[in-house]
N, C-alpha and C positions, 0 to 999 in steps of 0.2 A: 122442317119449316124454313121459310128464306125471310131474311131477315130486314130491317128496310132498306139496307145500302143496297142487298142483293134485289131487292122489290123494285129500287130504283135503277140499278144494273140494266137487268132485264126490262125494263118497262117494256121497249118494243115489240118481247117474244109476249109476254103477260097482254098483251092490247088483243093479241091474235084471235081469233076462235077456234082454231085449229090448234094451237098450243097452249095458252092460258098459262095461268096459274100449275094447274095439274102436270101438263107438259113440263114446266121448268122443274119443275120437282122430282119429274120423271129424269130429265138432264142431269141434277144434282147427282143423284143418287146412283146414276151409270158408271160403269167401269168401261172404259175402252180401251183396247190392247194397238197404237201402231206401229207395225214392222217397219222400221229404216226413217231417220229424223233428215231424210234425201228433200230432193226436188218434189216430191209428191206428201211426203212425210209432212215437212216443213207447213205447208196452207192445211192439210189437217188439223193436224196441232195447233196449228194459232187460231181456225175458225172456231175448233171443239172445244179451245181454251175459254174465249172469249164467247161463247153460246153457256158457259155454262157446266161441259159436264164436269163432273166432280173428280172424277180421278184418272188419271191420262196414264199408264202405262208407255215406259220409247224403248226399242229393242235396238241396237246401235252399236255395233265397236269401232267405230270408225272414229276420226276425228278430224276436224274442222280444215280444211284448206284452202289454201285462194281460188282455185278452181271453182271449188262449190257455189263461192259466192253469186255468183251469177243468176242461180237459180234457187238456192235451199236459203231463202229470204229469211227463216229463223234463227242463223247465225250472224253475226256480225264481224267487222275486220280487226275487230279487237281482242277476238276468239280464237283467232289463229291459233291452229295444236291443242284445243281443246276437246275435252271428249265430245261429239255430238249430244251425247244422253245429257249430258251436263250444261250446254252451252243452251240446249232447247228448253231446259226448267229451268234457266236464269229469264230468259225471255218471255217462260209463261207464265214465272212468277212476276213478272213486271206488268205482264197485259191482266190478268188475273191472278190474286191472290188466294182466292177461294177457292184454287182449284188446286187437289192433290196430286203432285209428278211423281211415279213410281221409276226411274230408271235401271235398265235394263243393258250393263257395258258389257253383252257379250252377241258372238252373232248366233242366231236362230238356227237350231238345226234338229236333226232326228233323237240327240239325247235329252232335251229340256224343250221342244217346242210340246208336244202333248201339257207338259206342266205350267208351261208360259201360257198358253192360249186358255185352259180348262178356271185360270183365277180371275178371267175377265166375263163380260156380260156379252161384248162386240168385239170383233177384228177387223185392222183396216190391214191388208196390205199396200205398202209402197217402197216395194222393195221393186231392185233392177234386174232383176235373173230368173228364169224359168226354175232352175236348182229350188229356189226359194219358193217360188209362187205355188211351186207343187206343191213342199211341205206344207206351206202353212193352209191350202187348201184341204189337203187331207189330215192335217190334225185338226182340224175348225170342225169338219165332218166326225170325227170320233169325240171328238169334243162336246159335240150339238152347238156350235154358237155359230154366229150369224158373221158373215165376212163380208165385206165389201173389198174388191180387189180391183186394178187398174193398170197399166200400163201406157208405158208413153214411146214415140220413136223421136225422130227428129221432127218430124212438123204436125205427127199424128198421135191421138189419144185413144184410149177405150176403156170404158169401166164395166161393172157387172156386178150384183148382190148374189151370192150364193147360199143357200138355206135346204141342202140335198136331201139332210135328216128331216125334215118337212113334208107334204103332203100339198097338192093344189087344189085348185076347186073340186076340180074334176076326183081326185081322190088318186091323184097319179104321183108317184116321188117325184119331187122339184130334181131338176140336173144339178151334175157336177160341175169343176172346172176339168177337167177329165171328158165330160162331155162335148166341151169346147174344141179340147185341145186332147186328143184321144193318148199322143203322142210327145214327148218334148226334143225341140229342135235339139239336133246333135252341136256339138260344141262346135264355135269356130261360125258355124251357119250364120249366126245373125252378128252385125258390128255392137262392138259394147259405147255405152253413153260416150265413152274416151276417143274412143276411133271415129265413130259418126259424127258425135255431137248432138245436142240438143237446145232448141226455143227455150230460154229460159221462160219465159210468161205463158208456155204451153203448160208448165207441172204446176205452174199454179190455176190456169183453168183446170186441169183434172184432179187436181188436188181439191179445189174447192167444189167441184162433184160428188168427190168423195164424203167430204163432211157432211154434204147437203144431204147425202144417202143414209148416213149414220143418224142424222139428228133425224130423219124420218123416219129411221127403225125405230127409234129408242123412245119419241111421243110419239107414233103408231100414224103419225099426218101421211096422205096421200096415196101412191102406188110406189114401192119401191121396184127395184129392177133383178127381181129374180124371173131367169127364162127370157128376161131380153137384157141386150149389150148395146152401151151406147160405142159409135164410135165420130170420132168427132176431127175433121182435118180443118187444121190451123190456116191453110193457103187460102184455101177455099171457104172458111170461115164455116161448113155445113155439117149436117151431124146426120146420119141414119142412126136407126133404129132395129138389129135385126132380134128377130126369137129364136131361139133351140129347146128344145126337149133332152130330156135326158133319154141316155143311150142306154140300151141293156148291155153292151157289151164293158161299162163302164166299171173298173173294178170296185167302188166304193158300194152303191147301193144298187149295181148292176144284176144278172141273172148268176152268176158266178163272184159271189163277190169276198175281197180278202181282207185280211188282219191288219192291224197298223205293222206288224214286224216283218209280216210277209212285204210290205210296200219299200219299208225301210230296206231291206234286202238288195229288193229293185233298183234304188235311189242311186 
């Protein structure tokens, strides 16, 4: 039940008809898993915070530097050398106190993501590295939970809902991220956040994409974006829209398809 502070909290999700009452209960009561308290992390966490849902899981071993500030808006300058995990549930405890921070100060990999991802309901990834976006896409798929995943360059965004273990209308398996990206770029290939740089106010439009995707899995409102990929360029202020299908050649729920430890192997 939500109580009156939480009744008046919410008032503006409760007026909805697409959300209500039903919906915010549905937010309570979510668990949501996000990888990296970054420049994408950051506007997750404080819109997920502030919508409501109930218990935030941060996956994180990084810690707070002046650099970051520019962009990962949920730390502040008085956090300096602070854990991330730590510095993002002081913050979310200030915006909302009704909401559970589960902290997670270690970083994500083949020994503990299966077990990281299987105690949540959702995943966001907003982590900065291919290394990363595989795993957590392919333990999300062994997992069954529902991922929202995203990426950012310097002036350009792209997000995507993945749900492989699923079925679509048609009675066709939903795609991978494997479907997308068959392949991951060899090391070195792409410049990292450090070397390039990044629009700080670009990870928070895609960051706040991403919430918007999660709070519509989790009250069931609208279309989410599985089978299409936004991609959205900061210059040009424009966004397409493309679709993919899933590939048989795809190892997860492909025509050949392999184990999580056979994957691990590969990694």
């Amino acid at each position: 039940m939500l109580s009156p502070a939480e009744l008046e909290r919410y008032a503006r999700h409760i007026v909805m008809q697409e959300i209500g009452g039903g919906g915010q209960q549905k937010l309570k009561k979510a668990r949501v898993l996000v990888i990296g308290a970054g420049g994408l992390g950051a506007p997750v966490l404080q819109y997920l915070a502030a919508a409501g849902v109930g218990t935030l899981g941060i996956v994180d071993d990084d810690t707070v530097s002046l650099s970051n500030l520019q962009r990962q808006v949920i730390h502040g300058t008085d956090q300096l050398g602070e854990p991330k995990v730590a510095s993002a549930a002081e913050a979310i405890a200030r915006l909302n106190p009704n909401v559970n921070v589960e902290p997670h100060p270690t970083r994500f990999g083949g020994h503990n993501a299966l077990a990281l991802v299987s105690d949540y309901d959702l995943v966001v990834d907003g982590s900065d590295n291919f290394d990363t976006r595989y795993l957590v896409s392919d333990a999300c798929f062994f997992a069954r939970k529902p991922l929202v995943t995203a990426a950012v360059g310097q002036f350009d965004g792209s997000i995507t809902t993945l749900k492989p273990f699923e079925q679509n209308t048609q009675g066709e398996a939903n795609p991978t991220y494997r479907c997308l990206f068959p392949r991951k770029p060899r090391d070195g290939l792409l410049p990292t956040c450090a070397e390039a740089g990044v629009l700080g106010a670009l990870t928070g439009i895609i960051g706040t994409m991403q919430a918007m995707e999660v709070i519509k899995e989790i009250t069931g409102t609208g279309e989410g974006l599985v089978g299409r990929m936004i991609m959205f360029d900061a210059r040009s202020f424009r966004m397409e829209t493309i679709s993919y299908k899933r590939s048989a050649k795809n190892p997860l729920n492909g025509s050949d398809p392999k184990s999580w430890a056979a994957l691990l192997e590969e990694a």
